[in-house]
C-alpha positions, 0 to 999 in steps of 0.5 A: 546494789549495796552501793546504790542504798548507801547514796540513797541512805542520807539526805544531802544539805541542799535537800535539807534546804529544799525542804525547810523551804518547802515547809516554811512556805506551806506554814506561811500559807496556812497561817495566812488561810487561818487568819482569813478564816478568823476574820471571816467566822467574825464577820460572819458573827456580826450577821447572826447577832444582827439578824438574830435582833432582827428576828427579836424585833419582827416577834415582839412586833408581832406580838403586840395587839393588832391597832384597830383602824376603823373602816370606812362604815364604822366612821360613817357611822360615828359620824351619822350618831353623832349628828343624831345627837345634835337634833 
């Protein structure tokens, strides 16, 4: 048995490379997710600013005093006076 732990005691050099392999690749892949991932949270950046001015703009909108549009009977109205003032 003690034969059996002694082949299994030290990595060979082709496991070395499998595993600087592996390592290589898994840190190329999440250096890539990273980079997307940045690009996306600017992205996503950009639309929070634009709807947050968007908001801003519909508040101040809606602040403003409502413009006063005369109705139909109000100019009839204006309209009928102002004949009264002419006879």
């Amino acid at each position: 048995m003690a034969k059996k732990e002694e082949e299994y005691k030290y990595i060979s050099e082709d496991d070395y490379k499998t595993l600087i392999s592996v390592y290589q690749q898994k840190t190329f892949d999440l250096f890539n997710q990273n980079i997307a991932l940045e690009a996306k949270v600017a992205t996503l950046g950009s639309l929070v600013e634009s709807l947050n001015e968007t908001i801003e703009n519909i508040t101040k909108e809606q602040s403003k005093p409502p413009k006063t549009r005369k109705t139909k009977s109000q100019t009839e109205d204006s309209v009928e006076s102002f004949d009264d003032d002419l006879i």
